[in-house]
KOLKOLNU-908723 format. One record per residue: residue number from 1; residue in one letter; x, y, z of N, C-alpha, C, CB in turn. Coordinates in steps of 0.001 Angstrom, whole numbers, plus 500000, padded with zeros to 6 digits. Glycine has a CB too. Example, Ala and Ser with C-alpha at 12.3 -4.5 7.8 and 13.67 -1.06 7.14 Angstrom:
+-----+---------+--------+--------+--------+--------+--------+--------+--------+--------+--------+--------+--------+--------+
| num | residuo |    n_X |    n_Y |    n_Z |   ca_X |   ca_Y |   ca_Z |    c_X |    c_Y |    c_Z |   cb_X |   cb_Y |   cb_Z |
+-----+---------+--------+--------+--------+--------+--------+--------+--------+--------+--------+--------+--------+--------+
|   1 |       A | 513190 | 494310 | 507800 | 512300 | 495500 | 507800 | 513200 | 496700 | 507800 | 511308 | 495527 | 509046 |
|   2 |       S | 512850 | 497750 | 507080 | 513670 | 498940 | 507140 | 512900 | 500030 | 507870 | 514084 | 499402 | 505725 |
+-----+---------+--------+--------+--------+--------+--------+--------+--------+--------+--------+--------+--------+--------+
END
This chain:
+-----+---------+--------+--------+--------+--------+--------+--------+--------+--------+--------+--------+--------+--------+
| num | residuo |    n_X |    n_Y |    n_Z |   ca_X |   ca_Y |   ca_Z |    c_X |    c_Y |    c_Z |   cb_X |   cb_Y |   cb_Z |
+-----+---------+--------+--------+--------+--------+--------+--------+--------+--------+--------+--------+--------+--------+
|   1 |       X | 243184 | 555406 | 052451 | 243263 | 555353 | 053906 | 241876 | 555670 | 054468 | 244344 | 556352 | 054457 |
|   2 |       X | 241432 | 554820 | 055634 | 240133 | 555550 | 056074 | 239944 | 556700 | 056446 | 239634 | 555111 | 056912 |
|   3 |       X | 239247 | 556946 | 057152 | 238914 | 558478 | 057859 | 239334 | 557842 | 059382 | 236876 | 559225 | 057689 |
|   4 |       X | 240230 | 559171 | 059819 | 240729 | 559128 | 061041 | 239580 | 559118 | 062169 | 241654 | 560254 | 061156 |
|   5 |       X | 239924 | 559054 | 063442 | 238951 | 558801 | 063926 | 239575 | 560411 | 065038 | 238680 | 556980 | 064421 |
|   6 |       X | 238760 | 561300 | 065440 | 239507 | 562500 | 066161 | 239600 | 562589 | 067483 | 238993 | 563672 | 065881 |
|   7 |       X | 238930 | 561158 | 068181 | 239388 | 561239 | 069489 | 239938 | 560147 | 070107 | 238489 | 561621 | 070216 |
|   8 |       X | 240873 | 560025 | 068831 | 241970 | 558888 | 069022 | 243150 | 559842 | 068988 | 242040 | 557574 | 067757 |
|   9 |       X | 243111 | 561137 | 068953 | 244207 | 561880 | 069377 | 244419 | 563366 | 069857 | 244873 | 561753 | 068501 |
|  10 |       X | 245378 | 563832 | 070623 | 245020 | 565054 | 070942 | 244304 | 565773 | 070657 | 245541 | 565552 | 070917 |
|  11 |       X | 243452 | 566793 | 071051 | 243073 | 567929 | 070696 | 243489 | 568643 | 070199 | 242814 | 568384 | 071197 |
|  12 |       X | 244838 | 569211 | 070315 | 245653 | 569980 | 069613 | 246141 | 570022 | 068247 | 246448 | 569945 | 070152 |
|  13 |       X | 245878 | 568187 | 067558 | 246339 | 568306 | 066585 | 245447 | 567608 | 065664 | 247543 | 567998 | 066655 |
|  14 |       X | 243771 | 567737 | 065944 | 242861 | 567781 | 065170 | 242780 | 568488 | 063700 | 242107 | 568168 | 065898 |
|  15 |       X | 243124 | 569563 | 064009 | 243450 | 570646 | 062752 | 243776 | 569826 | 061778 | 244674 | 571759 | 062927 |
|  16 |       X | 245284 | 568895 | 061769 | 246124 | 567819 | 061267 | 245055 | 566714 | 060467 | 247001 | 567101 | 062625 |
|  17 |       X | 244372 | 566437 | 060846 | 243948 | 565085 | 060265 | 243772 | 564714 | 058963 | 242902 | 564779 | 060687 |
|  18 |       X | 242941 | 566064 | 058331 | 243285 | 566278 | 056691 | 244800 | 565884 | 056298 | 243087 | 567982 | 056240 |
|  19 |       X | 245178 | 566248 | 057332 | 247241 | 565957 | 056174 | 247397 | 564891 | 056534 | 249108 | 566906 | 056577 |
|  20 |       X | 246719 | 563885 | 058007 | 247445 | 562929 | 058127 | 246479 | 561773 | 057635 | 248024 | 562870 | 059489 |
|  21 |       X | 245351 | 562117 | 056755 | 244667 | 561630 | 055966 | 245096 | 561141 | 054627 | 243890 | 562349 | 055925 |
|  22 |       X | 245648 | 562103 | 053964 | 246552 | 562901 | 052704 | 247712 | 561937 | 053127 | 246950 | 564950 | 052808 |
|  23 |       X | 248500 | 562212 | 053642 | 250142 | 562113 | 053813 | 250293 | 561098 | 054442 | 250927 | 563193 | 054532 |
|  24 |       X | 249195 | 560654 | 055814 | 250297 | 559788 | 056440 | 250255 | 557662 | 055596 | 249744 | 559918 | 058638 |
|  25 |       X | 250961 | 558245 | 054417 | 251273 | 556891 | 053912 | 252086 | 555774 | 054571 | 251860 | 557085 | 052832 |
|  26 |       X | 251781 | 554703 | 054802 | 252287 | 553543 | 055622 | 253404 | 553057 | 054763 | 251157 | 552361 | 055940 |
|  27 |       X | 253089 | 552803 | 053322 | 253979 | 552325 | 052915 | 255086 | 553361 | 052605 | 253553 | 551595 | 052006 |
|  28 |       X | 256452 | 552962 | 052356 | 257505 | 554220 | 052372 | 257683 | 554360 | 051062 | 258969 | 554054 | 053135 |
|  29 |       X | 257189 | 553396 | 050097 | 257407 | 553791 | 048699 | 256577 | 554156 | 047725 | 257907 | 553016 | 048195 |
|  30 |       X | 255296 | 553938 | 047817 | 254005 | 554581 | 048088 | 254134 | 556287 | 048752 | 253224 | 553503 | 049214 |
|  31 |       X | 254567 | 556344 | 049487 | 254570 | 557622 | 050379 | 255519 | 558525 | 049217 | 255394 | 557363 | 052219 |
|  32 |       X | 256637 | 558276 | 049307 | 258008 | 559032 | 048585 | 257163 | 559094 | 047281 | 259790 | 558030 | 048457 |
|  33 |       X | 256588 | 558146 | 046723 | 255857 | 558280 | 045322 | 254700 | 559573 | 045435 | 255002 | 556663 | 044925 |
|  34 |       X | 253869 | 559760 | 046202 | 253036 | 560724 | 046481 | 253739 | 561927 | 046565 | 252330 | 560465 | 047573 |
|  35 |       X | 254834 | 561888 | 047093 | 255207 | 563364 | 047559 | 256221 | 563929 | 046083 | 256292 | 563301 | 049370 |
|  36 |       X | 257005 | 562852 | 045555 | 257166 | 563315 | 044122 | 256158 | 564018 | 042952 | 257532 | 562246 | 043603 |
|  37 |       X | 255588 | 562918 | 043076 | 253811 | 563985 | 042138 | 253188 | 564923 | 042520 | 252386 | 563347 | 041983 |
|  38 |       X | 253630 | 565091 | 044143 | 253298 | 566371 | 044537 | 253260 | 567499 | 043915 | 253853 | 566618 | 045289 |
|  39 |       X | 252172 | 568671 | 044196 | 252766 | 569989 | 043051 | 253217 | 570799 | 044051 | 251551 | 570947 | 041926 |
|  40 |       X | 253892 | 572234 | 043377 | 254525 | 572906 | 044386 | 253834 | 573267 | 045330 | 255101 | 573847 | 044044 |
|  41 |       X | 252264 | 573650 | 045058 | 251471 | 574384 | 046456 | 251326 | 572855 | 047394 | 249452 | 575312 | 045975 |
|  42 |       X | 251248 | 571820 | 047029 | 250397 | 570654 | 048072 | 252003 | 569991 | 048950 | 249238 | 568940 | 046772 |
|  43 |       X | 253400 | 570552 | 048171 | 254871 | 570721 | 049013 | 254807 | 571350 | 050559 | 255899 | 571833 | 048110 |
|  44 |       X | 253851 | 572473 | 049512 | 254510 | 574182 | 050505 | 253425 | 573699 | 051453 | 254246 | 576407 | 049661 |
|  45 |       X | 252057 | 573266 | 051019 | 251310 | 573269 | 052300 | 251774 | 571653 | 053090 | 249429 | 573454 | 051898 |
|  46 |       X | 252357 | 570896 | 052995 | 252814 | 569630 | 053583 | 254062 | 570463 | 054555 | 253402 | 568293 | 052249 |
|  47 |       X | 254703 | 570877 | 053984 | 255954 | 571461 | 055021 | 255266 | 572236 | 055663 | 257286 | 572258 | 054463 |
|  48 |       X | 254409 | 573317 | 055534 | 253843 | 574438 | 056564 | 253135 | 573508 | 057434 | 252779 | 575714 | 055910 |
|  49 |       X | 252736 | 572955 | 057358 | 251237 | 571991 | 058067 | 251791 | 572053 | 059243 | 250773 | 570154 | 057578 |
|  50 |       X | 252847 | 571824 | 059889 | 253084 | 571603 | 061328 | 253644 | 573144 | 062346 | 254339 | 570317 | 061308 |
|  51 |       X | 253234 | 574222 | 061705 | 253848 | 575485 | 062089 | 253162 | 576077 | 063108 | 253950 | 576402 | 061039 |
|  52 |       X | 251744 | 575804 | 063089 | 251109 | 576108 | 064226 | 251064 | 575276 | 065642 | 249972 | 576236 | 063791 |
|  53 |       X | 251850 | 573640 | 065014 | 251472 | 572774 | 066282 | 253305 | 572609 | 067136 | 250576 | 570830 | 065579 |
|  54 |       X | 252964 | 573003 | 068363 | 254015 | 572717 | 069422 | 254374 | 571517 | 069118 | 253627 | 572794 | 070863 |
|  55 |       X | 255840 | 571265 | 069321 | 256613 | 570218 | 069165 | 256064 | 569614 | 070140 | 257999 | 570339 | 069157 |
|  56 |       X | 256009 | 569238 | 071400 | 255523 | 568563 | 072376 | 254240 | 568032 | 072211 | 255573 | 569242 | 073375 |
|  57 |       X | 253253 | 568638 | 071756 | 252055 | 568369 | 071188 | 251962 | 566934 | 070526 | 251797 | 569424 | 070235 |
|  58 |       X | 252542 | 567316 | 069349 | 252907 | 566140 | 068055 | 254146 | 565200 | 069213 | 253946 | 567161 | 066044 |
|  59 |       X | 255408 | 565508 | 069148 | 256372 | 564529 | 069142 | 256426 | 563993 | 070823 | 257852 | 565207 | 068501 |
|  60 |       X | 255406 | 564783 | 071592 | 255168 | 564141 | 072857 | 254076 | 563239 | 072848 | 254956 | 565071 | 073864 |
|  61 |       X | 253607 | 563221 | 071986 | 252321 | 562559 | 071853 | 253224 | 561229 | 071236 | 250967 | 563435 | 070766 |
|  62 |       X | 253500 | 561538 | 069944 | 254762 | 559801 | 069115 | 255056 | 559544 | 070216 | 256558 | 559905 | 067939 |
|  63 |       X | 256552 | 560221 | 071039 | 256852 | 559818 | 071591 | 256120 | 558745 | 073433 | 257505 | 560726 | 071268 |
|  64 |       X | 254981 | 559510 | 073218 | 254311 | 559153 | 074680 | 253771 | 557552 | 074912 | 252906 | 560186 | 074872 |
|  65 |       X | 252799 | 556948 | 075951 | 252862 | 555555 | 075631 | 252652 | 555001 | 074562 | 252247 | 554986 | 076217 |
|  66 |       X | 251550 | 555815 | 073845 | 251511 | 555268 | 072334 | 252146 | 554440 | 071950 | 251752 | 555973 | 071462 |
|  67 |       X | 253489 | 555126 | 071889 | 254912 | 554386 | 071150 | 255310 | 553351 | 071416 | 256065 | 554917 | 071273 |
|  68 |       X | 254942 | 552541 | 072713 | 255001 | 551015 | 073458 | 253625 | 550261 | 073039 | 255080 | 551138 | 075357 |
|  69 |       X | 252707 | 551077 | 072395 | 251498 | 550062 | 072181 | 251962 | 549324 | 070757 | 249810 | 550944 | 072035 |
|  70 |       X | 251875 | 547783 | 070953 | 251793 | 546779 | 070307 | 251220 | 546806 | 069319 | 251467 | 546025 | 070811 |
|  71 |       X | 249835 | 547404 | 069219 | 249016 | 547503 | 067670 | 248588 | 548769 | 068681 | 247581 | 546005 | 066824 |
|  72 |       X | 249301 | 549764 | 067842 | 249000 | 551155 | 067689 | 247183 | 551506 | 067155 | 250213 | 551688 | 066479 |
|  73 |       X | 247203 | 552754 | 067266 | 245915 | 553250 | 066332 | 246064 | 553604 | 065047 | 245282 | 554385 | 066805 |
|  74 |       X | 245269 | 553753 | 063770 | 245494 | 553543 | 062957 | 245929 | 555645 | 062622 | 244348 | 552449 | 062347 |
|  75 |       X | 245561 | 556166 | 064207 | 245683 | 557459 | 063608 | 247230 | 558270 | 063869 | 244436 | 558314 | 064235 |
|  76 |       X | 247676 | 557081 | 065211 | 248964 | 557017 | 065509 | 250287 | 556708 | 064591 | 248893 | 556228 | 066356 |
|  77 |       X | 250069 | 555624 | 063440 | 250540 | 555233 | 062480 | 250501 | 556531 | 061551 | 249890 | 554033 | 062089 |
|  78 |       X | 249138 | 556972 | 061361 | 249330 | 558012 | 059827 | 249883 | 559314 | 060935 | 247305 | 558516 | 058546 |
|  79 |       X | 249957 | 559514 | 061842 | 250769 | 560943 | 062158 | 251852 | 560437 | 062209 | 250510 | 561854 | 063452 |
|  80 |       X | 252252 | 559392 | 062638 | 253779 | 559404 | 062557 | 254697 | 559254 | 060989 | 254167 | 558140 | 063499 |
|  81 |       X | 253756 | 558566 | 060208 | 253965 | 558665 | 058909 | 253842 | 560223 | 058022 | 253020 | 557678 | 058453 |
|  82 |       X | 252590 | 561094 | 058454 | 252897 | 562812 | 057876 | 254321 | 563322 | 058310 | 251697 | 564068 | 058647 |
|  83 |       X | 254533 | 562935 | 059739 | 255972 | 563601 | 060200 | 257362 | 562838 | 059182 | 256228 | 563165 | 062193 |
|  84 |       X | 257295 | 561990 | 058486 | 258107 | 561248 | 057515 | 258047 | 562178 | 056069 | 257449 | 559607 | 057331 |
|  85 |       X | 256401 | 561934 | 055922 | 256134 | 562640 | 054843 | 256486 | 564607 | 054625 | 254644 | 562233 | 054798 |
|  86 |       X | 256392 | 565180 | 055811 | 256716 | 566151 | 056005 | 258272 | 566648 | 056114 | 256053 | 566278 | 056843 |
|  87 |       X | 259101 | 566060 | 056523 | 260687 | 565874 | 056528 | 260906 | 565411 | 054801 | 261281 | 564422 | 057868 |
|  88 |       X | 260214 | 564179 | 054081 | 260714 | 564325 | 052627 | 259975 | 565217 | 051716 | 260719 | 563035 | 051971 |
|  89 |       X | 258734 | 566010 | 052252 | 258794 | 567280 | 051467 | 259440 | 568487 | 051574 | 257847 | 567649 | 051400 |
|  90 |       X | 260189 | 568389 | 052392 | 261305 | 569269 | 052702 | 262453 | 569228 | 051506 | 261923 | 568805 | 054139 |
|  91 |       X | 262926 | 567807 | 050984 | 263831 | 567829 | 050900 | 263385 | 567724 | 049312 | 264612 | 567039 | 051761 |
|  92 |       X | 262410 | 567241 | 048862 | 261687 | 567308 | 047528 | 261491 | 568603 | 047154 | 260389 | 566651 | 047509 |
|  93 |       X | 260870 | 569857 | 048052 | 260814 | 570991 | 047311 | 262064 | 571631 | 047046 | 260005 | 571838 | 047879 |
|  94 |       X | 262768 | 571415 | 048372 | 264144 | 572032 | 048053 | 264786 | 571420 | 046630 | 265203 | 571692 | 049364 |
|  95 |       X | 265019 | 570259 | 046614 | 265387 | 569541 | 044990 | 264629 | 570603 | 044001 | 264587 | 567630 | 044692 |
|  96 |       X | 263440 | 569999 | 044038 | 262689 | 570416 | 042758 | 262627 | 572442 | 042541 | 260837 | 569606 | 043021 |
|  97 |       X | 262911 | 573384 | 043740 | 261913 | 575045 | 043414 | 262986 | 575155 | 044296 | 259890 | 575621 | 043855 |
|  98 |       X | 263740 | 575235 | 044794 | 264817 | 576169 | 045252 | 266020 | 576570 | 044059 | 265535 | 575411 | 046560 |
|  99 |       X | 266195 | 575595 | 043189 | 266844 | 576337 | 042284 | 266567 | 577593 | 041053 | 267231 | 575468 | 041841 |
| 100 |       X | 264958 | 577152 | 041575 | 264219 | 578600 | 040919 | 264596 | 580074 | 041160 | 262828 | 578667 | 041368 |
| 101 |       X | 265592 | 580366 | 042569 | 265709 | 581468 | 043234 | 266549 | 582458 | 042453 | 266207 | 581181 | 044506 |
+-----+---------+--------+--------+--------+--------+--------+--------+--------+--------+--------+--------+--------+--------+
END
């Protein structure tokens, strides 16, 4: 994926770009494939990644005109794709290290 560009999106969720560099995979089987080979720390830090950023921030932003643009930005695509990727590392660590407990 290229390098994001950082004032193609909020301020707030600059921090992000490393993960949505990393994570935000376009393709969905490609993506699910990444997050399987995942190891447990690059899980734990994919699920934490969004703990500091306000929901409104991120999902007002997806949700905002963005979401009507025709050919999106390419940085609009990979955040909305980390928020994919972030929901199936949820459900990957839980599979794989919750039965560790």
């Amino acid at each position: 994926m290229p390098k994001l560009n950082s004032t193609n999106i909020p301020k707030a969720l600059v921090p992000l770009l490393p993960m949505a560099e990393k994570w935000g995979i376009g393709d969905d089987y490609e993506r699910e494939s990444a997050i399987e080979r995942a190891s447990r720390e690059e899980l734990h830090e994919l699920i934490h990644c969004l703990d500091d950023i306000k929901d409104n921030e991120l999902f007002g932003w997806l949700g905002g005109p963005e979401s009507f643009n025709k050919k999106p930005t390419e940085e609009y695509l990979a955040f909305t794709c980390l928020t994919m990727a972030f929901h199936s590392a949820k459900l990957e660590f839980k599979r794989k290290f919750e039965k560790e407990k």
